[in-house]
Each structure stands twice: as structure tokens, then as C-alpha cells.
Backbone as a printed PyTorch tensor [residue, N CA C, xyz], in Angstrom:
tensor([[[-40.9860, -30.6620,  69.3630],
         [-40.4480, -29.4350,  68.8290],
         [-41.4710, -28.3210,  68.9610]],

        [[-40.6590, -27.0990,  68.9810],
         [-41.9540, -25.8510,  68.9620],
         [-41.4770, -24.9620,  68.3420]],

        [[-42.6270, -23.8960,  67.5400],
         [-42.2580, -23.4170,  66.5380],
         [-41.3890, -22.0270,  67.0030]],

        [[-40.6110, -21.6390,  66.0360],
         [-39.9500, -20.3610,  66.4930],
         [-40.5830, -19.3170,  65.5940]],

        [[-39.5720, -17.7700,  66.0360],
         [-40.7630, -16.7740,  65.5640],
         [-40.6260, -16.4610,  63.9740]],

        [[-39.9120, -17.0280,  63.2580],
         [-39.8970, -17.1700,  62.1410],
         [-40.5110, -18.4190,  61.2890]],

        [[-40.6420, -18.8550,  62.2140],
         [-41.5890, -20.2410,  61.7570],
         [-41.3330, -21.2960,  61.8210]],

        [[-39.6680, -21.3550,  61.8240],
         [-39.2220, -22.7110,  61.8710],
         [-39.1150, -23.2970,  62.7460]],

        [[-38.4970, -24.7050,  62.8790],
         [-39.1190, -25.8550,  63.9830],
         [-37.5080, -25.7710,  64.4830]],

        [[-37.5550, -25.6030,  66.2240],
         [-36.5420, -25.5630,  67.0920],
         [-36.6000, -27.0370,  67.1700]],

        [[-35.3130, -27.1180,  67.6390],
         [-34.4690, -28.4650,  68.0420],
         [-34.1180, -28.6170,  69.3260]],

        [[-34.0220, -29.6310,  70.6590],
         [-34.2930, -29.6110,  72.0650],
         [-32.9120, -30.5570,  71.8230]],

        [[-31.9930, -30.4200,  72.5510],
         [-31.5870, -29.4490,  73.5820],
         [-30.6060, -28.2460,  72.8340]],

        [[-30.7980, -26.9650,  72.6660],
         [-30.2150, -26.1550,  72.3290],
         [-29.1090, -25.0430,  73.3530]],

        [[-28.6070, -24.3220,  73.0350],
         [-27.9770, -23.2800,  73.6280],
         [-28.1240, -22.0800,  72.9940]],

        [[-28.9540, -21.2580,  73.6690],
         [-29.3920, -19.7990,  73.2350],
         [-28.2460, -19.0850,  73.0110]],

        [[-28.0220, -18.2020,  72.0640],
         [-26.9300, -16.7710,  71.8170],
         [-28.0880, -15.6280,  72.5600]],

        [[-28.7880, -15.4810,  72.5210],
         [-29.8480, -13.8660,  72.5840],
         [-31.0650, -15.0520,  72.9110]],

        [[-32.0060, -13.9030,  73.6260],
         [-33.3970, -14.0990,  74.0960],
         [-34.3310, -14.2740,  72.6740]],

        [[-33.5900, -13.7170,  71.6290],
         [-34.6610, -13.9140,  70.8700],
         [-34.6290, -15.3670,  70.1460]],

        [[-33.9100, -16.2980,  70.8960],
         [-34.2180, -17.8710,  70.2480],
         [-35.2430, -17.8690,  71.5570]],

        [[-35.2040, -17.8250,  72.7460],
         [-36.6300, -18.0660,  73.3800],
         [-37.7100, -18.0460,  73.3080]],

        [[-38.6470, -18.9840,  74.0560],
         [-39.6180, -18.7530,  74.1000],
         [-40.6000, -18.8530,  75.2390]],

        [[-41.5130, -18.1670,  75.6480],
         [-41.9060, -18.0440,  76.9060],
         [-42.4860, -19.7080,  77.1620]],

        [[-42.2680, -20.4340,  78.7220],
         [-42.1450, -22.1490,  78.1950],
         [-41.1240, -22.9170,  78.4470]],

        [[-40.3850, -22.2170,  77.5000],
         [-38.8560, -22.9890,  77.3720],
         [-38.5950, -23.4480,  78.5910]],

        [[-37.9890, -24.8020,  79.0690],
         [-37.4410, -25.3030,  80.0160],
         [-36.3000, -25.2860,  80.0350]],

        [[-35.3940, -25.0920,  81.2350],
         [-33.6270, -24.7810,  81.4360],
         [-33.8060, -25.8190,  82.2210]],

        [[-32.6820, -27.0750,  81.9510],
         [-32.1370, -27.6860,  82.7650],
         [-31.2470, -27.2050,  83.4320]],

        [[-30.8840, -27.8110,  84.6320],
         [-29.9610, -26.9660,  85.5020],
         [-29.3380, -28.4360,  86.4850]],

        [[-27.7580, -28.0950,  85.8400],
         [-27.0750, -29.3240,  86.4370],
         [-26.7180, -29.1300,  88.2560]],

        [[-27.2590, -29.9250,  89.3670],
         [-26.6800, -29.2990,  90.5980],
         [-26.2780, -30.5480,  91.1540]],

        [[-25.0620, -30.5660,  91.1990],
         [-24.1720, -31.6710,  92.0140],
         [-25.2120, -33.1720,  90.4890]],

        [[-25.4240, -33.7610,  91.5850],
         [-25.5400, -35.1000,  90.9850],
         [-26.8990, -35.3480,  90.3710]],

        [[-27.8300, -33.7770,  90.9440],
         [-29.8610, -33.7400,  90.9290],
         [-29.5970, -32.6040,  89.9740]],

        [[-31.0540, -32.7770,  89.5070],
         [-31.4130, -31.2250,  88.5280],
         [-31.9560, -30.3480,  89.5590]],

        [[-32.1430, -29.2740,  88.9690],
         [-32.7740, -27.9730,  89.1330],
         [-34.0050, -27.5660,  88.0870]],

        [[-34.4360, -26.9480,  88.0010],
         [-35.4590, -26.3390,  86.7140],
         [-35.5280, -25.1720,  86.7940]],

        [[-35.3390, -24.2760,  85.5850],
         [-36.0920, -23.0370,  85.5330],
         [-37.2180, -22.8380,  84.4330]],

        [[-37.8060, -22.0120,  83.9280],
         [-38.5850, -21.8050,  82.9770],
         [-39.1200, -20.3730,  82.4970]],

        [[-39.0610, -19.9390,  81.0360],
         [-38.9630, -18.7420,  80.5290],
         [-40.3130, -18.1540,  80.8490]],

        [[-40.9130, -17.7090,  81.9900],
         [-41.9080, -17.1830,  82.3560],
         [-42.0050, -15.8840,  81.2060]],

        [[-41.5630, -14.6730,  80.9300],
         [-41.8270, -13.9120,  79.9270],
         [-40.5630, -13.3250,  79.3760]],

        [[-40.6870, -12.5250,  78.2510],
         [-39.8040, -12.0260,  76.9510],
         [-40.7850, -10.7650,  76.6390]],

        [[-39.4100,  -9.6330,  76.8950],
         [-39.4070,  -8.6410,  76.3680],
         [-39.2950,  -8.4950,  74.9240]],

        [[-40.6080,  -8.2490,  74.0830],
         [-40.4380,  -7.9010,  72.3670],
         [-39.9120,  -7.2000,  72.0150]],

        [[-39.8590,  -6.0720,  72.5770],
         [-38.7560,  -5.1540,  71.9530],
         [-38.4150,  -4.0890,  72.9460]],

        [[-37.2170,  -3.3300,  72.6660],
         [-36.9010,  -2.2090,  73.4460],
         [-35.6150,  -2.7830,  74.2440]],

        [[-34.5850,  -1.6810,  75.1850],
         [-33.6190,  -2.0620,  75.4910],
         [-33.5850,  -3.5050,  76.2610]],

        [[-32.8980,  -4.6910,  76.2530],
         [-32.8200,  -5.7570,  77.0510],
         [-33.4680,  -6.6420,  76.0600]],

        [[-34.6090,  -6.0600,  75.0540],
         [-34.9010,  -7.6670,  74.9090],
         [-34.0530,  -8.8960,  74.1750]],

        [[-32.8070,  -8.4220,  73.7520],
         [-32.0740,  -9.8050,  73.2080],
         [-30.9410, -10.1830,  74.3790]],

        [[-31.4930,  -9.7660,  75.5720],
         [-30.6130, -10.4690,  76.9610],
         [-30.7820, -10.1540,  77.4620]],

        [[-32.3260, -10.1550,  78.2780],
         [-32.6610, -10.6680,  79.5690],
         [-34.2060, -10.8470,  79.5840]],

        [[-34.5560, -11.7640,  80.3340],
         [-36.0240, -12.8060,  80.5770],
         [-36.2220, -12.8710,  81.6550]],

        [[-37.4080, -12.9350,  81.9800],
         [-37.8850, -13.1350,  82.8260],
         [-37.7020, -14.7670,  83.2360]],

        [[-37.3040, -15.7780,  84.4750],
         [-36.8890, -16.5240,  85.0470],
         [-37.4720, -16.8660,  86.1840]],

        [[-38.1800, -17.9940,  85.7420],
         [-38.6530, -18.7760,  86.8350],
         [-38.1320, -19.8150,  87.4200]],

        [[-38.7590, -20.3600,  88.7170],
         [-38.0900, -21.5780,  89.8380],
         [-38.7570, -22.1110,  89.8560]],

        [[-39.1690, -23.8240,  88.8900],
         [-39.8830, -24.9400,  88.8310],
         [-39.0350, -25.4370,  90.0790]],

        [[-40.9060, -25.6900,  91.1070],
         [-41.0420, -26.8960,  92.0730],
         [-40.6620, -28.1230,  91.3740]],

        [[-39.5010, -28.7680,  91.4870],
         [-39.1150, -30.2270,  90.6530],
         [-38.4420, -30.7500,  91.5100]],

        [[-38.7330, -32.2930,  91.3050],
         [-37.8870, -33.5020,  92.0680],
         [-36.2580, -33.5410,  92.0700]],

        [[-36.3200, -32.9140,  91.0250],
         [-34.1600, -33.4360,  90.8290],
         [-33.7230, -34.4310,  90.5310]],

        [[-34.6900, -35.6520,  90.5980],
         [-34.0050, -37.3250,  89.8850],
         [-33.6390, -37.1990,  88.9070]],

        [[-33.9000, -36.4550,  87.5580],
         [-33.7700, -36.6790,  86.6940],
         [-33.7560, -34.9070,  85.4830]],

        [[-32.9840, -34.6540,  84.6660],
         [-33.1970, -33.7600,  83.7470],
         [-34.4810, -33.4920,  83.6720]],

        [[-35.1650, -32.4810,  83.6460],
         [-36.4850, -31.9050,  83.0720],
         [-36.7100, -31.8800,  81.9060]],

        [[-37.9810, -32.8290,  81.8570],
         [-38.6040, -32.8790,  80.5930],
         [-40.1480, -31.9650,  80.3610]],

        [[-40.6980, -32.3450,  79.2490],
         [-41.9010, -31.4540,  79.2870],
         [-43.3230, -32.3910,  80.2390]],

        [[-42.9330, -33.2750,  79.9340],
         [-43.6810, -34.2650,  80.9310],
         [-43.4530, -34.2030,  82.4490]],

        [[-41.8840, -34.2410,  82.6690],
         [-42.1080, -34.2580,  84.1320],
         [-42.2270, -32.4380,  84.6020]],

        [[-42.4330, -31.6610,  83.8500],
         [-42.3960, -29.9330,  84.2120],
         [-43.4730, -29.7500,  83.9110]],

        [[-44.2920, -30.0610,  83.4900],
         [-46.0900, -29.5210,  83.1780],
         [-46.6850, -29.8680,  84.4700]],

        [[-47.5330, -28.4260,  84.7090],
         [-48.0730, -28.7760,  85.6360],
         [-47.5010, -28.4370,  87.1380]],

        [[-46.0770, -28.1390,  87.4250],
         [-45.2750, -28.0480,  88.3460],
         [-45.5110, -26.6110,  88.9700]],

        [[-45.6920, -26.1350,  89.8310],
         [-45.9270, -24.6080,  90.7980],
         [-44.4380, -23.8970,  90.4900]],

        [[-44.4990, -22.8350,  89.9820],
         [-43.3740, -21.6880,  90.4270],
         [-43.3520, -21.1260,  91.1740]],

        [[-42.2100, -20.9970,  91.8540],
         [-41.8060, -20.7760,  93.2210],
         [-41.5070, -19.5290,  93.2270]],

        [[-40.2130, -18.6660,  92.7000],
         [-40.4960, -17.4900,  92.0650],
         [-39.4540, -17.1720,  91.0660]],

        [[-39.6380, -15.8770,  90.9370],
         [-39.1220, -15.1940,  89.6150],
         [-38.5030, -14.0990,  89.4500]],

        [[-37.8010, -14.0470,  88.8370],
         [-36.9380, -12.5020,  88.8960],
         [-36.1410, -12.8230,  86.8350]],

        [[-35.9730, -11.5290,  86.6850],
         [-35.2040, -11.0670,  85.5850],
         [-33.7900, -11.7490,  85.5550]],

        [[-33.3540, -12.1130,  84.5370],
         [-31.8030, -12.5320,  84.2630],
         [-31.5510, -12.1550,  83.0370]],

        [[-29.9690, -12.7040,  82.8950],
         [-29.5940, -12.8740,  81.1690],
         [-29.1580, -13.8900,  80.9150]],

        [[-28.8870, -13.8250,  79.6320],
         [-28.7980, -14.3790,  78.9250],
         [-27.4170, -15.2210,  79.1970]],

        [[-26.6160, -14.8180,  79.5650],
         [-24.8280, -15.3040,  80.0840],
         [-24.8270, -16.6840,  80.8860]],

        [[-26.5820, -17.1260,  81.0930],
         [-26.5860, -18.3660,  81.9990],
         [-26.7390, -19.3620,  81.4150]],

        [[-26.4660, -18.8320,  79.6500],
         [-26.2930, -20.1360,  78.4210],
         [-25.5670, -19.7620,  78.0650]],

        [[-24.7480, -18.7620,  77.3310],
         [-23.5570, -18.0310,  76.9290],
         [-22.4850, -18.5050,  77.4250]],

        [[-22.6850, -18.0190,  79.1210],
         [-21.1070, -18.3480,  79.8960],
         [-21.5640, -19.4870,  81.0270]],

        [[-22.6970, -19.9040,  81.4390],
         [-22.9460, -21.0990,  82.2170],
         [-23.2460, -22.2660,  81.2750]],

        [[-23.5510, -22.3600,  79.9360],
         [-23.7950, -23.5720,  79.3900],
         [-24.5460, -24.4830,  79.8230]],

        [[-26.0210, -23.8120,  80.3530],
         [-26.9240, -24.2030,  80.2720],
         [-28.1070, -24.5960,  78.8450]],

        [[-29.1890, -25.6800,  78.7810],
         [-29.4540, -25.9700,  77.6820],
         [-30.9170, -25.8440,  77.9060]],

        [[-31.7720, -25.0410,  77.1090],
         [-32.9640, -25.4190,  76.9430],
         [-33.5510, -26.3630,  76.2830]],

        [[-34.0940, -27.4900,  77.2520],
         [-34.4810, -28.8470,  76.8420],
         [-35.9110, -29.4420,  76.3140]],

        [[-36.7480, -28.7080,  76.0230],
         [-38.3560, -28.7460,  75.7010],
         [-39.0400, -26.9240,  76.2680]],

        [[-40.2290, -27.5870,  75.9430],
         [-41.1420, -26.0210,  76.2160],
         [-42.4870, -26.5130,  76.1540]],

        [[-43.2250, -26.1560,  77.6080],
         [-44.5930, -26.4140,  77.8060],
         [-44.8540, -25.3590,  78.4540]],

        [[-46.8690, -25.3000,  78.7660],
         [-47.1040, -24.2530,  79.1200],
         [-46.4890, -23.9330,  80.8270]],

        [[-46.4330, -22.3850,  81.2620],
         [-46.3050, -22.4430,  82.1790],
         [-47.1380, -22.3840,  83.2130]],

        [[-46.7550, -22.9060,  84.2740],
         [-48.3080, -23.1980,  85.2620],
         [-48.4730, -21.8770,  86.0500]],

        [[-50.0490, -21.7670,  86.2940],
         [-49.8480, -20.2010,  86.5850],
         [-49.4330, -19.6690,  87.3570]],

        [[-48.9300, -18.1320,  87.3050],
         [-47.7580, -17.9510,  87.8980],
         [-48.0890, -16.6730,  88.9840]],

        [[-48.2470, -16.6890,  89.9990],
         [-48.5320, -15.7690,  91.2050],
         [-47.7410, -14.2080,  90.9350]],

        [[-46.6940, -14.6080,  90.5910],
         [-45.6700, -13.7270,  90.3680],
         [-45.6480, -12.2660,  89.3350]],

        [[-45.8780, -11.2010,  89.7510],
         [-46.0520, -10.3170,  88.3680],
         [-44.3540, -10.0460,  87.8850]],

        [[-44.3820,  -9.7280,  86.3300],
         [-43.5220,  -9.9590,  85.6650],
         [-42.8110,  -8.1030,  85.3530]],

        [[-41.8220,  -8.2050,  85.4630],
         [-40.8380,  -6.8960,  85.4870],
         [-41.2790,  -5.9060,  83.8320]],

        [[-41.6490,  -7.2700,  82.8410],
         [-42.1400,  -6.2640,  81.3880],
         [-43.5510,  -5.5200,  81.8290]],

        [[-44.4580,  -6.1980,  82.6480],
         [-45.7430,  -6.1340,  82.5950],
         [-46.4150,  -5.4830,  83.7410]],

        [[-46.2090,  -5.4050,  84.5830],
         [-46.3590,  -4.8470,  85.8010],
         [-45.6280,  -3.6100,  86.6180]],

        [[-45.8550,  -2.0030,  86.1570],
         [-45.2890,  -1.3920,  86.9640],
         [-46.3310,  -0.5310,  87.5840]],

        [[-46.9920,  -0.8920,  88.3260],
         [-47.8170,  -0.6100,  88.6780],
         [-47.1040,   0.0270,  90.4980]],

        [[-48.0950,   0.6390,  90.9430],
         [-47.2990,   1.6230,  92.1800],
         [-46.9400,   0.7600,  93.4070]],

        [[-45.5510,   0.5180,  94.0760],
         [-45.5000,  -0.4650,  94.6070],
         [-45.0790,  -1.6710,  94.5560]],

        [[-45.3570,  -1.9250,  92.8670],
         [-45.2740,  -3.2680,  92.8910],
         [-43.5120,  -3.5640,  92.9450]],

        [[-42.9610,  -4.5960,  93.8610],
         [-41.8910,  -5.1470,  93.6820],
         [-40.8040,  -6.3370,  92.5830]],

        [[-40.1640,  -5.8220,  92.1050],
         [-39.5980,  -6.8520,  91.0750],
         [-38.4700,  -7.1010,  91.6080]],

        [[-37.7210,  -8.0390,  91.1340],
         [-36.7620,  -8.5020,  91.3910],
         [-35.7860,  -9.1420,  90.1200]],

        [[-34.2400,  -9.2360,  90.2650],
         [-33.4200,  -8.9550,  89.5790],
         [-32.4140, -10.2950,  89.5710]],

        [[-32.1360, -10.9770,  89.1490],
         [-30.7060, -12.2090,  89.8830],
         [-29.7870, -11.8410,  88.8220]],

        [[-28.4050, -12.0750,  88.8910],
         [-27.5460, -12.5300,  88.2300],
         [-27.3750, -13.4880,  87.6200]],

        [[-27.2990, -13.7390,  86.2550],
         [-27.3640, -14.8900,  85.7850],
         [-26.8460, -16.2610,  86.6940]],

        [[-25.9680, -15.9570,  87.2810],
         [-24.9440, -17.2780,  88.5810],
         [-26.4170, -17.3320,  89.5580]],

        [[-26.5740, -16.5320,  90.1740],
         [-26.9760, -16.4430,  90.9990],
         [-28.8160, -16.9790,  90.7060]],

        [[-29.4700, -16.5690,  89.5890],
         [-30.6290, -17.7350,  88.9270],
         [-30.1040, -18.7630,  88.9280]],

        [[-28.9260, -19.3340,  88.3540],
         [-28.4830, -20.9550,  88.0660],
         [-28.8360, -21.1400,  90.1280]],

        [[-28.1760, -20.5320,  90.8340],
         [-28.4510, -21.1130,  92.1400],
         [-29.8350, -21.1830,  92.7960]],

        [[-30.5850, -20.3640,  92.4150],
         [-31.8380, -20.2130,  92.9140],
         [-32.3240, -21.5730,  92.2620]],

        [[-32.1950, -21.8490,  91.3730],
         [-32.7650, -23.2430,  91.1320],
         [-32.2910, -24.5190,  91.4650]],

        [[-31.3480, -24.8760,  92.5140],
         [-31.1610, -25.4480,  93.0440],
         [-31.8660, -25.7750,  94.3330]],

        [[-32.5550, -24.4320,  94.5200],
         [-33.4570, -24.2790,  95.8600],
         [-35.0680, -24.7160,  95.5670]],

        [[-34.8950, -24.6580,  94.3400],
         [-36.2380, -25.1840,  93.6950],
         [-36.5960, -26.9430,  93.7980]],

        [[-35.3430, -27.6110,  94.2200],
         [-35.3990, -28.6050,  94.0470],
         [-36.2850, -29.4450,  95.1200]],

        [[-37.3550, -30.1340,  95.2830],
         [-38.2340, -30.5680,  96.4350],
         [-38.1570, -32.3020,  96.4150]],

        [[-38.0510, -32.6180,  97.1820],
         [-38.0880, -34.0230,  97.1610],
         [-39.4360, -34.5230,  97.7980]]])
């Protein structure tokens, strides 16, 4: 379990309403055909427009045998990242299943980085659920 921002102790496997049950960590299982996928809550906007729906979204390098755990996702390379919402637990019924650290991440993040130039990127909630299918490495 890991703590939430009120203090209390989250429960694995959940389904988020708003970003603000997240936590940067959090692991998304991601059902594809018969293999998993992985994503992971690379960062969270604290406040200001978006932050109770949309996160920053990462693409865990993962095997696919099996649901993602915090054991088999620690440690794993992100592939990359872009902004989503929240609608990819809402209306895809996806579940966040544990939360470990994330491994470091090449990628600068859309809250943190606007620096001149720099490129961000955007998915559709559907369209993250698919990107992590591409994440999948055998």
C-alpha cells in the first residue's frame, strides 16, 4: 500500500475518478489481447487548470506475460511519454495496480519543462491505452 495525500492508506487495484487519487509511481495495467501492457504516472499537476484530469503518462519497457506488479515494473526503462486523462479509468476501466519508483526518465515532462523549443506531446486517453501495447518487449 502507499500513502495518499491525505494520509490514508490506498488499496491496489483501484479505479481513479480524478488525478487527484494519483500518484506519481502508480502503475496502470493495461489489458492487450491475451499480454499486458504497462504505463506509469510519471508526473501530476498540483494545481491549476487540468490537474484533476490529466497526467503525465508513461510507456513501461515490460514483458506482457503477466499483469504488472511493483516487482516485475521496478527498475524497467520508459520508453516515452506524453500527457493524458483521466477517461482511460473513467471510460477505459483501467486499474491502478501498485506504485514504485519511477526509473529515470529521459523524457521532460509537459508541467515542468517549457523551456524554448522544448517538445511535448499529447495522446488521447484510447490512444495512451494503445501506446502501451507498443511498450510491450519480449
Amino acid at each position: 500500500m502507499a500513502s495518499s495525500l491525505s494520509g490514508g492508506e490506498r488499496t491496489f487495484p483501484f479505479t481513479p475518478r480524478s488525478t487527484r487519487e494519483l500518484r506519481i509511481g502508480d502503475i496502470i495495467a493495461v489489458p492487450v489481447g491475451e499480454a499486458w501492457g504497462c504505463l506509469q504516472v510519471a508526473d501530476l499537476a498540483e494545481s491549476g487548470p487540468g490537474s484533476r484530469s490529466v497526467f503525465i503518462a508513461a510507456v513501461v519497457a515490460y514483458d506482457g506475460l503477466r499483469s504488472p506488479t511493483v516487482e516485475t515494473v521496478l527498475g524497467r526503462p520508459i520508453l516515452e511519454q506524453a500527457m493524458t486523462r483521466v477517461e482511460m479509468f473513467t471510460e477505459g476501466g483501467l486499474k491502478v495496480v501498485g506504485n514504485c519508483a519511477v526509473t529515470s526518465n529521459p523524457h521532460s515532462s509537459n508541467f515542468r519543462d517549457h523551456g524554448v523549443g522544448v517538445v511535448h506531446y499529447v495522446w488521447g486517453w484510447k490512444a495512451a491505452i494503445g501506446r502501451a501495447a507498443g511498450g510491450i518487449v519480449h
